[in-house]
FIRO-775425 format. One line per field, with one value per residue (C-alpha): residue in one letter; residue number from 0; chain; x negated, y negated, z negated. Coordinates in pm, 1 decimal, decimal comma, always signed. Each point is the difference from the previous one (the first is absolute). Example, Ala and Ser with C-alpha at 12.3 -4.5 7.8 and 13.67 -1.06 7.14 Angstrom:
! residues 2
residuo A/S
num 0/1
cadena A/A
px -1230,0/-137,0
py +450,0/-344,0
pz -780,0/+66,0
END
This chain:
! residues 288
residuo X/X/X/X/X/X/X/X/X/X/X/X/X/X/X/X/X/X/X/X/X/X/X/X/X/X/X/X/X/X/X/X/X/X/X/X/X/X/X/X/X/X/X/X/X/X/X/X/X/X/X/X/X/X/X/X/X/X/X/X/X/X/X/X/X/X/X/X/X/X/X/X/X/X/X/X/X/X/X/X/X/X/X/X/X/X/X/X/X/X/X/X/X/X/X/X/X/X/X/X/X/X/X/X/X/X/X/X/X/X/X/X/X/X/X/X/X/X/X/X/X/X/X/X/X/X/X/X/X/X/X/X/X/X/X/X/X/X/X/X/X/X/X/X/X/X/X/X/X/X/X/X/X/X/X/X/X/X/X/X/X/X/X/X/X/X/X/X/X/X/X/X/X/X/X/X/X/X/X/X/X/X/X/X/X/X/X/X/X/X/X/X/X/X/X/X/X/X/X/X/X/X/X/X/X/X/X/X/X/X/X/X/X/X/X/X/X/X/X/X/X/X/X/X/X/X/X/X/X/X/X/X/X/X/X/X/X/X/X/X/X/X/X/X/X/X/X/X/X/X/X/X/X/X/X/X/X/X/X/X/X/X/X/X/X/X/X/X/X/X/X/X/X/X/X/X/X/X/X/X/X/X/X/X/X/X/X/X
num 0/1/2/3/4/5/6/7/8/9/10/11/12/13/14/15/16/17/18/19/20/21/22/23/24/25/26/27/28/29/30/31/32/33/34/35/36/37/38/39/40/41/42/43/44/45/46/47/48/49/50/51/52/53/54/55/56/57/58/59/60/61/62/63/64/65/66/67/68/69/70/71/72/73/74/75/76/77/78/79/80/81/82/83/84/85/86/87/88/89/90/91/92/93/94/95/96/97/98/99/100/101/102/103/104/105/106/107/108/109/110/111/112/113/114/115/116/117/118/119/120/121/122/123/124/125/126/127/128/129/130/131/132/133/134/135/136/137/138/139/140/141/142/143/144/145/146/147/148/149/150/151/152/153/154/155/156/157/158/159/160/161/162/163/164/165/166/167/168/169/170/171/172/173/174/175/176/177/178/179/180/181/182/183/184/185/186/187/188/189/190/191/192/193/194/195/196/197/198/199/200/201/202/203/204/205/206/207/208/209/210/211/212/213/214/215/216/217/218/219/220/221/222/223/224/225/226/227/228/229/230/231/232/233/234/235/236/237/238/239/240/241/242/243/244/245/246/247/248/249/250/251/252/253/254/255/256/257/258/259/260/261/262/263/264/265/266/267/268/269/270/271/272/273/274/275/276/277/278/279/280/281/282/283/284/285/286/287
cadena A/A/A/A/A/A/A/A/A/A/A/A/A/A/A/A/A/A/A/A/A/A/A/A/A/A/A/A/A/A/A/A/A/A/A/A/A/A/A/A/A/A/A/A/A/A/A/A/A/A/A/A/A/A/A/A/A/A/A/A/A/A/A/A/A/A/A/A/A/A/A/A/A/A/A/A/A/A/A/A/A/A/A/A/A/A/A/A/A/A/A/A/A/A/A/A/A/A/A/A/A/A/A/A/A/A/A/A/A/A/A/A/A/A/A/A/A/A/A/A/A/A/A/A/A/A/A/A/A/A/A/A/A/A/A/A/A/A/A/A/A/A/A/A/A/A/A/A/A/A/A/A/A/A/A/A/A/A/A/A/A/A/A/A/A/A/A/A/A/A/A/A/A/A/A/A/A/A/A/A/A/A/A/A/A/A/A/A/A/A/A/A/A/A/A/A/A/A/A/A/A/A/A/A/A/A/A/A/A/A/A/A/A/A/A/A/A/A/A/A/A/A/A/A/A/A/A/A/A/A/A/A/A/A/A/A/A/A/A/A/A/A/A/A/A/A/A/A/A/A/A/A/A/A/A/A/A/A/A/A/A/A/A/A/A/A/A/A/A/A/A/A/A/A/A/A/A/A/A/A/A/A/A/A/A/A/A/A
px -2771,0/-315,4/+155,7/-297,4/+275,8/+343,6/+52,7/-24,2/+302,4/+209,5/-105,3/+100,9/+317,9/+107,2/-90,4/+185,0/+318,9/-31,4/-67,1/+285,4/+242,0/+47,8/-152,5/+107,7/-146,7/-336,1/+22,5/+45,1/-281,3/-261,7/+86,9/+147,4/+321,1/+208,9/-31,1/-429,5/+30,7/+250,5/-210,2/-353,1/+221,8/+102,1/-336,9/-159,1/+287,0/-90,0/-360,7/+46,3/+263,3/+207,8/+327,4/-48,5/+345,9/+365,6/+153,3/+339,7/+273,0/-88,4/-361,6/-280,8/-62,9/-365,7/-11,0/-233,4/-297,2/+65,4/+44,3/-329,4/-228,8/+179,3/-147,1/-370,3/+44,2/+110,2/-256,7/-240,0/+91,4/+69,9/-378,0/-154,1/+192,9/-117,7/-371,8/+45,6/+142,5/-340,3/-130,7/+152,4/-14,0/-386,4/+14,5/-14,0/+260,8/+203,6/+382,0/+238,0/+372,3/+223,8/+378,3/+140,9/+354,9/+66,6/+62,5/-292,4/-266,1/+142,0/+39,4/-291,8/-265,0/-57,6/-90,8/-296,2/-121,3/-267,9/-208,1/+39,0/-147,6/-263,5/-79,8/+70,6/-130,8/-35,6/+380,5/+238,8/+316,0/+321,7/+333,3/+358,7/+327,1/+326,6/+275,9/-76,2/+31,0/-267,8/-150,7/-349,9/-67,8/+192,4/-170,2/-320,3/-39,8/-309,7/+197,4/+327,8/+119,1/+347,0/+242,2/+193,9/-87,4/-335,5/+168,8/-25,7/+22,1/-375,8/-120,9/-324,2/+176,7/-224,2/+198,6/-95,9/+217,6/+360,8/+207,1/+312,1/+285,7/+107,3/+274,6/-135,0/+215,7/-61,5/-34,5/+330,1/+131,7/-190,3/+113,3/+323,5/-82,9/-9,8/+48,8/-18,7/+384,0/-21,7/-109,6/+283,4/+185,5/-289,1/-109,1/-192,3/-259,2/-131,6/-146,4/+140,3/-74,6/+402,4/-79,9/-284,6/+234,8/+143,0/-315,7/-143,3/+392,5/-31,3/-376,8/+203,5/+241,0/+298,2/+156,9/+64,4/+91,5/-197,6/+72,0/+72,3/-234,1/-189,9/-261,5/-313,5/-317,4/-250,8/-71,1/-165,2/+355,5/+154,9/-216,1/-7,1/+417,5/-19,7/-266,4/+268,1/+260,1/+221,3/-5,4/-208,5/-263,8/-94,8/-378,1/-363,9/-41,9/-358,6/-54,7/+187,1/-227,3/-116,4/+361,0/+64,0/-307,4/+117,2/+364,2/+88,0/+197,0/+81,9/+0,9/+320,0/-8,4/-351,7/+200,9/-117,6/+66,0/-243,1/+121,4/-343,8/-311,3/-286,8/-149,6/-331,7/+69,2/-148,0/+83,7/-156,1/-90,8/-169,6/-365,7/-147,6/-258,1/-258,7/+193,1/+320,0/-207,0/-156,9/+373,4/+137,6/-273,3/+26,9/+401,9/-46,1/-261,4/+269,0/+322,1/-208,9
py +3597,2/-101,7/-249,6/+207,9/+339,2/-199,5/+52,9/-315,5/+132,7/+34,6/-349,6/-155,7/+181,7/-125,2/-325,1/-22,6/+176,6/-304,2/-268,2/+76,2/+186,2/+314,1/+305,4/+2,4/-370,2/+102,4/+312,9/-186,2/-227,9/+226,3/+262,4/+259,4/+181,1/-135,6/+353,0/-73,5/-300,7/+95,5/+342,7/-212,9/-271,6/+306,3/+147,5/-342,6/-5,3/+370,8/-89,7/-321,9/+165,9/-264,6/-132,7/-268,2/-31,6/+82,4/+171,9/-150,2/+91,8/-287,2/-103,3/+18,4/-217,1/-85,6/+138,5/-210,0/+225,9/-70,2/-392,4/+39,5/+170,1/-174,2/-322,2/+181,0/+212,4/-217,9/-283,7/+287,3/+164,7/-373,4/-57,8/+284,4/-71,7/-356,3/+196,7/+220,7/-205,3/-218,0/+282,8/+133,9/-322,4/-24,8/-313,2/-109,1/-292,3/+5,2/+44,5/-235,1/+8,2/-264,1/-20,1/-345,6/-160,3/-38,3/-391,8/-51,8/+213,9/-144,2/-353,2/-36,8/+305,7/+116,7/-362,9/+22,0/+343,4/-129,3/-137,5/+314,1/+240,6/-283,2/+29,6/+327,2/+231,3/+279,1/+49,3/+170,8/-191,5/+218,0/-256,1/+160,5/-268,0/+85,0/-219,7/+8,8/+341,9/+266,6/+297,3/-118,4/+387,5/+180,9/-242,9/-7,4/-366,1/-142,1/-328,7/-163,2/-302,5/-113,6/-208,6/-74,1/-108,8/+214,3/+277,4/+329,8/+310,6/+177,7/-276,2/-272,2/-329,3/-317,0/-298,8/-97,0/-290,2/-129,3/-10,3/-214,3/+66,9/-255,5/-16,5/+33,1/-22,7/-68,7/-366,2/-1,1/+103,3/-233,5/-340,9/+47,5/-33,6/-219,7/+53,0/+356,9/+61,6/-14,4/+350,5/+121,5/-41,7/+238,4/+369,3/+50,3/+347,0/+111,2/+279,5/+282,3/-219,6/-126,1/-339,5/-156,7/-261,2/-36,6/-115,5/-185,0/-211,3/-73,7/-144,2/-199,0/-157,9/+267,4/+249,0/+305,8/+324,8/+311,2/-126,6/+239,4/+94,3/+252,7/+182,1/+91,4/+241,3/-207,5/-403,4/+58,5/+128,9/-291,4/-259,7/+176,6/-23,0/-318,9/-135,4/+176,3/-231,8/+293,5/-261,0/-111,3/+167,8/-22,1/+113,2/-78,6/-287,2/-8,9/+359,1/-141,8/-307,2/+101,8/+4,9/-345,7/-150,2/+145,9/-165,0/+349,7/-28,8/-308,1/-30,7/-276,6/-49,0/-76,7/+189,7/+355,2/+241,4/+220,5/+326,6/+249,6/-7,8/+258,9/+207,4/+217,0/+349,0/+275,3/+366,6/-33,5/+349,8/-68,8/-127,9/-290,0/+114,6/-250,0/-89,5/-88,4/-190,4/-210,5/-14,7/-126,3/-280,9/-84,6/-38,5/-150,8/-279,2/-76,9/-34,1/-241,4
pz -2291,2/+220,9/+281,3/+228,6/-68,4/+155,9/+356,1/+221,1/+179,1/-286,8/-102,9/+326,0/+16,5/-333,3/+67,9/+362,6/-169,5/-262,3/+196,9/+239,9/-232,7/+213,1/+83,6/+336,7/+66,8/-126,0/+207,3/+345,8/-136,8/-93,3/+300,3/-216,2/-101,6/-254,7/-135,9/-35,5/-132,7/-293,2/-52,8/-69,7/-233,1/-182,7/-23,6/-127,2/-242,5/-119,4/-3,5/-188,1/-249,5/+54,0/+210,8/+230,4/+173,7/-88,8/+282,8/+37,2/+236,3/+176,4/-0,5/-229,1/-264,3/-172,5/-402,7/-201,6/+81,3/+391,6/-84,7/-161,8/+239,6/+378,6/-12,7/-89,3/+294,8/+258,5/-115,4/+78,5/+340,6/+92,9/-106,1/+187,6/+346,4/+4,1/-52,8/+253,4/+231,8/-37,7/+76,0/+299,2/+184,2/-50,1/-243,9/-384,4/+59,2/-359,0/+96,8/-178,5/+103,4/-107,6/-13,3/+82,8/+34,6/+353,6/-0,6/-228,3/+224,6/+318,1/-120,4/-278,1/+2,0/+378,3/+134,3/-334,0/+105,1/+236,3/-313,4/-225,1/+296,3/+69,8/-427,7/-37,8/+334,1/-211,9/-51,8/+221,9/-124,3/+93,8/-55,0/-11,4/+34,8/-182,1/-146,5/-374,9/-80,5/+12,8/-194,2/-63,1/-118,7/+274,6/+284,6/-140,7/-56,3/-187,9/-15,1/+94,6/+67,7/-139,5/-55,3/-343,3/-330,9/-136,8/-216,8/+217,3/-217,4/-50,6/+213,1/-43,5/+161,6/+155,4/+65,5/+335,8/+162,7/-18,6/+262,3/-64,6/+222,3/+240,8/+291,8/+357,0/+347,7/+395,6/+15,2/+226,9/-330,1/-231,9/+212,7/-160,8/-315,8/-230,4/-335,4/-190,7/-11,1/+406,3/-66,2/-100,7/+374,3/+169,6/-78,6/-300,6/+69,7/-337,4/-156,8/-226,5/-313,9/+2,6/-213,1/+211,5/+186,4/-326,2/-141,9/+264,3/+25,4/-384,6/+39,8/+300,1/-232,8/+85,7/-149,8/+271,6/-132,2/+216,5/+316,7/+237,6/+290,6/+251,4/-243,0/+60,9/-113,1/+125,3/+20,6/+325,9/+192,3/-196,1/+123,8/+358,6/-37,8/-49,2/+186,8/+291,8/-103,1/-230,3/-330,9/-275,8/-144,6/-405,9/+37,7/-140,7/+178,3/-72,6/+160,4/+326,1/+11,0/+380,9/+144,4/-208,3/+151,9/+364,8/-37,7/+67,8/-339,3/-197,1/-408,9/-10,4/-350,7/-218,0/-295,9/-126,1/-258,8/-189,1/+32,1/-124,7/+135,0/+167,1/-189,2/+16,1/-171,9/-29,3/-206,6/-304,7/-11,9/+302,4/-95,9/+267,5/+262,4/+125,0/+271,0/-190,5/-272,0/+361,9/+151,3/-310,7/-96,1/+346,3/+49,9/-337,5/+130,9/+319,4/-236,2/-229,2
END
């Protein structure tokens, strides 16, 4: 079948109802029923003579066919929105929108930004913050910006920097200390990754099995915590180098442990624009 004969309704409402897994979701976002939206998928399905979902009791789940066409679709209605959004707004600036870890776009990439809009005028850069977890296909991310180790399912990884961890506390705090097992007698704030302290103890000299602490999505409330006084903070110490400079926050130890680094990825089903081949050559060109 001619793509030209497939209804660009029926397209969009199978590639909503994939993207967010219900009928109903796609409804409320495309401003129809749940009853329109499931009619069209059926038609496509009909007019493709194939199945695309499994109805379950529960939910809808992608058959291979569905698996197959989603990322096409959404590549494509993500294309033509950035186009016609140029469009609308009466310019031809090239839209690029980048996912980034909260403490690395706060702490590495936003203070940068100045120099890629001075290089690159021509690109309307559009940054969303998270804490390491994101749907580059569901958010419609060209590229994001992670932390970990560089093996991401489906995914082109970039090493960008590392980012070993390192305690931080109010320097009330840090004048009583003196050696790393001085730790041990204040608050230890960590993240969900349980073994971190651990880690960062052992590098010290000490074995300290998952010590116990307040936990934390995001290195940013940690270092705000502690920066307050609540305990001491195992962060990027790099990425906090403003607040170190400040005295706002004080590294007591020089000892760090490698943890993963920050990563550049992108959906390799996702082919680079211009303006991601410029973004990466120049984040590329900062790291280095």
């Amino acid at each position: 079948m001619e793509i030209s004969q497939l209804p660009l309704n029926a397209l969009r409402a199978f590639e909503a109802s994939a993207r967010l897994c219900s009928f109903t979701r796609a409804g409320l976002e495309l401003n129809v029923t749940q009853t329109a939206v499931s009619h069209q998928v059926r038609a496509l399905e009909e007019m493709l003579g194939i199945t695309l979902f499994e109805r379950l009791p529960r939910g809808l789940a992608l058959t291979e066919e569905g698996h197959a066409l989603l990322p096409v679709l959404t590549d494509a209605f993500r294309r033509m929105g950035a186009i016609l959004s140029q469009l609308e707004e009466g310019n031809f600036h090239e839209i690029l929108t980048v996912g980034a870890v909260s403490t690395f776009a706060v702490g590495w990439l936003l203070p940068r930004l100045a120099r890629f809009q001075r290089a690159h005028p021509s690109i309307d850069l559009r940054l969303k913050t998270n804490n390491n977890r994101a749907d580059m296909l569901a958010d419609g991310l060209d590229f994001f910006i992670r932390f970990g180790h560089g093996a991401w399912h489906g995914t082109d990884a970039v090493p960008l920097v590392e980012a070993p961890l390192a305690p931080v506390c109010a320097p009330a705090l840090a004048a009583g200390l003196s050696e790393p097992a001085d730790l041990l007698k204040l608050p230890l704030l960590r993240s969900y990754r349980r073994d971190e302290w651990t880690l960062w103890f052992r590098a010290a000299g000490l074995e300290v099995a998952n010590p116990r602490g307040w936990m934390f999505d995001s290195s940013i409330a940690m270092v705000e915590a502690a920066a307050q006084g609540a305990g001491v903070a195992l962060v990027p110490a790099a990425l906090f180098a403003s607040d170190i400079a400040s005295a706002r926050i004080v590294q007591p130890f020089a000892v760090t442990v490698p943890t993963g680094r920050y990563w550049l990825t992108r959906l390799i089903s996702h082919p680079e624009t211009h303006a991601m081949q410029a973004f990466r050559t120049w984040l590329l060109e900062e790291t280095g």
